[in-house]
C-alpha positions in Angstrom: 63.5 15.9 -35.9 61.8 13.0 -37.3 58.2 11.8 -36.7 58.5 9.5 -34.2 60.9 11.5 -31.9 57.6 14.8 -33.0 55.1 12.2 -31.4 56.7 11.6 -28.6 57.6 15.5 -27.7 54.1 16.3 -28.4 52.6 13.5 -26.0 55.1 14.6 -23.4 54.2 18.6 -24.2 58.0 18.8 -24.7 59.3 21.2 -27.5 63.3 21.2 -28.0 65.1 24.0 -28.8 68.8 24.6 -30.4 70.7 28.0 -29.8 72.1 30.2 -32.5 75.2 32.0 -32.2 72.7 35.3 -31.3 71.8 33.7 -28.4 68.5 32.7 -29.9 66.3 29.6 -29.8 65.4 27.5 -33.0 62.6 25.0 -32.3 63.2 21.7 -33.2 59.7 20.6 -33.5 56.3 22.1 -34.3 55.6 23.6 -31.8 52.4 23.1 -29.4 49.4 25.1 -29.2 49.9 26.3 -25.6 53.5 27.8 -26.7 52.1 29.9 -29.3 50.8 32.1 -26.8 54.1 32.8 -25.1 56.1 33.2 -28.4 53.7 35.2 -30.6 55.0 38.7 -29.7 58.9 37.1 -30.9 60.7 37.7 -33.8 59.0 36.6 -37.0 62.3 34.8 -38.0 61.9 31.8 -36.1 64.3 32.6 -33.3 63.2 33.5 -29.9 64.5 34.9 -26.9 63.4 32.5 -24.4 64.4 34.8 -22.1 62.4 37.6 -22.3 59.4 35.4 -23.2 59.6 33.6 -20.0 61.7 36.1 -17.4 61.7 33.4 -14.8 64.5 32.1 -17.3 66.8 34.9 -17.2 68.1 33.6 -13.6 68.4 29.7 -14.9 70.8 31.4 -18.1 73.3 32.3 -16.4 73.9 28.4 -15.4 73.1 27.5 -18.6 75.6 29.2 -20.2 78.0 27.7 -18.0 77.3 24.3 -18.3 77.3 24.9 -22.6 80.7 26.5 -22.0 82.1 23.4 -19.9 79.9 21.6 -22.9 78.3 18.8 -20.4 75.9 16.3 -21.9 74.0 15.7 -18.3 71.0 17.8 -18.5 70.4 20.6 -16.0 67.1 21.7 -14.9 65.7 25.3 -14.0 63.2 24.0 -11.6 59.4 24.7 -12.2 57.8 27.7 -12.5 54.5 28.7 -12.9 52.9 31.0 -15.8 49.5 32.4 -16.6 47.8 30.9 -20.1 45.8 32.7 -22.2 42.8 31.4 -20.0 44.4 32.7 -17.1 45.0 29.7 -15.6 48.4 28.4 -14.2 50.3 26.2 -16.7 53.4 24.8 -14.7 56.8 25.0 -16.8 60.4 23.4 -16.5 63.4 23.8 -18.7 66.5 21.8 -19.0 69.7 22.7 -20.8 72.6 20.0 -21.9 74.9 20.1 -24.6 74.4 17.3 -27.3 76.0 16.4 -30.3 78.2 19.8 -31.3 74.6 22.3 -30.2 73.6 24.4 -27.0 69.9 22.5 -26.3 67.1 23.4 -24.2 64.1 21.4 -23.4 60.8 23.4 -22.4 58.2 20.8 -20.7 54.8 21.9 -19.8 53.9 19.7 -16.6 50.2 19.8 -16.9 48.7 17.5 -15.3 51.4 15.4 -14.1 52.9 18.3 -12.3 49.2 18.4 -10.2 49.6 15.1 -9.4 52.6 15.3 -8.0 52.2 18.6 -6.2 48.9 16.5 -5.1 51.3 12.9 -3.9 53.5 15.3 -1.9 50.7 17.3 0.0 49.6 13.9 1.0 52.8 13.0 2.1 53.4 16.6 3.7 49.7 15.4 5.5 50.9 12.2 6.2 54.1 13.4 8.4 52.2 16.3 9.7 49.6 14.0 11.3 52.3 11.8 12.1 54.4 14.6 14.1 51.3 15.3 16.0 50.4 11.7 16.7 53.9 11.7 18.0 53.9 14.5 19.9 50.7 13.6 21.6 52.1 10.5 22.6 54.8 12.7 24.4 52.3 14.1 26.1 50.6 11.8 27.1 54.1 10.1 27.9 55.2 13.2 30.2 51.2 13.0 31.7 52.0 9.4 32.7 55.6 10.2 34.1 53.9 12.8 36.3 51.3 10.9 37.7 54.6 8.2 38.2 56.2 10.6 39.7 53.6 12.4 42.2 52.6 8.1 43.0 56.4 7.7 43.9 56.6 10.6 46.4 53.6 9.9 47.8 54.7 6.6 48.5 57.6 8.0 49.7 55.7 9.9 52.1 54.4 7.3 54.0 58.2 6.9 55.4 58.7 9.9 55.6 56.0 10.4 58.5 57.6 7.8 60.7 61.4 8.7 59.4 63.5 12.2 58.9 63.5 12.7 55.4 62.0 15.3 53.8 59.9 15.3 50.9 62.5 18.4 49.4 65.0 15.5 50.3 63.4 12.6 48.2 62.5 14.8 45.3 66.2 16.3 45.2 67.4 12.7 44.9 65.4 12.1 41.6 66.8 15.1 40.2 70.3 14.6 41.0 70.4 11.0 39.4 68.6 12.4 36.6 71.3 14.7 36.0 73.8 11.9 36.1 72.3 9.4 33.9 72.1 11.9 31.2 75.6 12.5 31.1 76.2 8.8 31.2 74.2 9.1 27.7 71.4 7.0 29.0 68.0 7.0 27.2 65.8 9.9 27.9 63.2 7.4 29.1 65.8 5.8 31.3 66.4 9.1 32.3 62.9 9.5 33.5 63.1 6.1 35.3 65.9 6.7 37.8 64.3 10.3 38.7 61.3 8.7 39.9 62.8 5.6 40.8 65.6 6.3 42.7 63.4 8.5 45.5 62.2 5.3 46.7 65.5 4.0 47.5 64.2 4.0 51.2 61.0 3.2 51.2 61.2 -0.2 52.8 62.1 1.8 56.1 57.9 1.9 55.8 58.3 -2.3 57.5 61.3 -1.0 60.3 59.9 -0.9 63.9 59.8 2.5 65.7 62.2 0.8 68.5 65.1 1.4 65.7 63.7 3.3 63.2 63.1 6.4 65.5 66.0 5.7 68.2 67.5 9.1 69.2 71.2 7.2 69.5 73.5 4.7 68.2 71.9 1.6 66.9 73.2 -1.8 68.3 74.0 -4.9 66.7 70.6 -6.4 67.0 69.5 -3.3 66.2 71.3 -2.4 63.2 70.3 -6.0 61.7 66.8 -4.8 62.2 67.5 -1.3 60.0 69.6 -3.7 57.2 66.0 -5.4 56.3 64.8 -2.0 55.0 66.8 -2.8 52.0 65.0 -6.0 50.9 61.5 -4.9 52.5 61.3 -2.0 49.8 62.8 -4.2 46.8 59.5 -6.5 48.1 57.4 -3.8 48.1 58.5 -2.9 44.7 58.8 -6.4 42.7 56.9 -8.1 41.1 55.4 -6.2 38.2 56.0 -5.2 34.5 56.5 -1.5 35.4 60.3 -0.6 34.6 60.1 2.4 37.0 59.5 0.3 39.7 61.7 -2.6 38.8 64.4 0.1 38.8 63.2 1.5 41.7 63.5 -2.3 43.6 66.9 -2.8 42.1 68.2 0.9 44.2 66.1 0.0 47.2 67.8 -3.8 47.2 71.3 -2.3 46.3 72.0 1.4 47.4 73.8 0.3 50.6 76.2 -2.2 48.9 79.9 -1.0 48.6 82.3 -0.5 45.6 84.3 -3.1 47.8 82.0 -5.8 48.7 81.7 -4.3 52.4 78.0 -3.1 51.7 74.8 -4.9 52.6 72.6 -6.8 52.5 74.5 -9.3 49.4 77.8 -7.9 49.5 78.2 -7.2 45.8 81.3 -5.3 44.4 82.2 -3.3 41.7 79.7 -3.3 38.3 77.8 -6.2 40.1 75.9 -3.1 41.7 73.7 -2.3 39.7 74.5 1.2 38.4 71.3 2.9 39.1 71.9 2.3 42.8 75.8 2.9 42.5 74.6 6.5 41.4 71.8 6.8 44.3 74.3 5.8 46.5 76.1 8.9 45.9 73.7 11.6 45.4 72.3 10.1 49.0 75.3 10.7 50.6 75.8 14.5 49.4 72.4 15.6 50.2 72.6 14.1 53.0 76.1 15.6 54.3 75.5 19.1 53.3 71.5 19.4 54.4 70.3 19.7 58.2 68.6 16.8 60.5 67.0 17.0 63.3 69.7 14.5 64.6 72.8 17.1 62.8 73.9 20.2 61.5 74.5 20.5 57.4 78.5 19.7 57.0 80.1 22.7 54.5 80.2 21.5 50.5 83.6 21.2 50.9 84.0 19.2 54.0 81.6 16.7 52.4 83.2 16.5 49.1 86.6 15.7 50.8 84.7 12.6 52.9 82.7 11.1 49.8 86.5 11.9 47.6 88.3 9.5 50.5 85.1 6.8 50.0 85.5 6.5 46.6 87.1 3.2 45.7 85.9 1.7 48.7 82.1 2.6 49.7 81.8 4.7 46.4 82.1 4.0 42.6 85.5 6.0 42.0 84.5 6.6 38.1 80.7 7.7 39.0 82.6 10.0 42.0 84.3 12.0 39.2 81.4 12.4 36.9 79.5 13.6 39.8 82.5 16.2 41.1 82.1 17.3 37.0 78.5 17.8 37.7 78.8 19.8 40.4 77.3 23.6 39.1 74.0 21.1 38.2 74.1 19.6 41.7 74.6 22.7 42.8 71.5 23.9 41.7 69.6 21.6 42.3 70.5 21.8 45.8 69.7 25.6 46.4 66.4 25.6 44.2 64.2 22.6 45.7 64.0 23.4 49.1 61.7 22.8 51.9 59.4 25.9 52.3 61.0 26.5 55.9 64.4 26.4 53.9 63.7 29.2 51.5 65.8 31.9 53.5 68.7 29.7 54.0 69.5 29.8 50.0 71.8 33.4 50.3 73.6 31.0 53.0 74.4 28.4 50.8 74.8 30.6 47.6 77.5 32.1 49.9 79.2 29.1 50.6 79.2 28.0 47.4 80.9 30.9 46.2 83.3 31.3 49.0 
């Protein structure tokens, strides 16, 4: 090897090394001082076995041999490994193979310090992602903290209606979760996700602005009457507007739209179809079921198939006929749902329904 090509192998604590037909390694340049310690205990002849001076590279032959047999030119690297120096500290070592010009070559690099500063750049990046990963989960925290307190602000709002009305607070909270479950199989967003299940519990909250005279009325409401209980719908999308918080300009949307039909019949615009805006299309329909299949003071719970066979025949005309089916595929979820968050006066009716169910 000439000078120049010496120079630059020694600056770059490089030696190369050319393989007899033994097996053994011919250096191809003087070699460097830190070497010397390695090879001293090899043959005398000038060929070493690079092999047993440096076991890690016993392993790495195997491919070698290979890639000289299929006599590739690309170089292939062992990898690094580390050694102890006659100071007995680490000196960090990497050998690459290729097959250049008729000979079997291998290149053995000492990585000094370059290798530390590298091990050095990625610990800061290791660093760098690992405080990043906690910043991020401690913005999902904080995140879920936020949703709670959203959440437990929404049912208490909830509950103001609830004192003057007949839902029950199981009722509201079973309405969240049931439109939860459907927006995640629509693929929505996990934090639209988290919007409609606080959101859509306040799809009734405007009953809060309905006189008692129809609000509470043991029967049948009459025209006037029923004009009266229609307002609910834009009282709570009032009582909702009007800020920058998406949960509760979701949350307007379903109290404005959740009595609207598939069919334009529905109140209080008269929107059809996908003009409805899907959040309440969905509320719409997990309303309906808990409210068939769960007791009022007013009526008796319907059976889960009796009310599934209504909301079925509704479909296409009160009902979105596509959301209909993706919530009949949801049932074992709504299901659960159903039979888990239950008011604390329900708790011994769950055999019951688990009966049912399974009947």
């Amino acid at each position: 090897m000439d000078s120049f090509l010496s120079s630059i192998c020694r600056n770059i604590n490089l030696t190369a090394f050319t393989r007899d037909a033994q097996g053994l390694f011919i250096p191809c340049s003087a070699m460097p001082d830190w070497l010397v310690f390695f090879l001293v205990k090899s043959e005398e002849t000038g060929h070493y076995n690079l092999a047993e001076a440096f076991p890690y590279l016993s392993c790495f032959m195997q491919d070698a041999e290979e890639h000289w047999q299929a006599k590739r030119s690309e170089p292939l690297a062992s990898g690094v490994w580390i050694e102890l120096d006659e100071l007995n500290q680490e000196l960090p070592l990497e050998a690459s193979i290729m097959y250049l010009d008729g000979q079997e070559v291998l290149l053995l690099q000492q990585l000094g310090e370059k290798y530390t500063q590298d091990l050095s750049r990625l610990q800061q990046v290791r660093n760098s992602l690992l405080t990043q990963e906690m910043l991020e989960s401690e913005i999902k925290r904080r995140t879920l903290e936020i949703r709670k307190r959203e959440e437990e602000i929404a049912i208490k709002l909830v509950s103001l209606t609830s004192l003057r009305d007949e839902e029950t607070g199981a009722h509201v909270r079973r309405i969240g979760l049931y439109a939860a479950v459907m927006a995640k199989a629509l693929g929505w967003t996990p934090e639209e996700i988290d919007t409609i299940r606080v959101a859509a519990p306040m799809h009734d909250i405007g009953k809060i602005g309905i006189p008692d005279r129809v609000l509470r009325k043991a029967g049948i409401l009459n025209d006037e009457e029923f004009n009266v209980m229609k307002k609910h719908t834009e009282i709570g999308a009032s009582m909702l507007r009007g800020t920058k918080i998406p949960v509760l300009n979701m949350a307007a949307d379903i109290a404005l739209n959740h009595h609207e039909r598939w069919d334009g019949t529905g109140y209080p615009q008269g929107l059809a179809g996908e003009m409805i805006p899907a959040s309440a299309r969905i509320t719409t329909i997990v309303d309906i079921y808990d409210a068939l299949v769960h007791e009022r003071v007013y009526k008796n719970a319907m059976p889960e198939q009796e009310a599934l066979g209504l909301m079925q025949e509704m479909a296409g005309r009160h009902l979105d006929p596509d959301l209909m089916k993706l919530f009949l595929s949801l049932l074992p979820a709504m299901r659960r749902i159903r039979l888990e968050v239950t008011e604390e006066h329900e708790a011994g009716s769950k055999e019951e329904a688990l009966e049912e169910v399974c009947a």
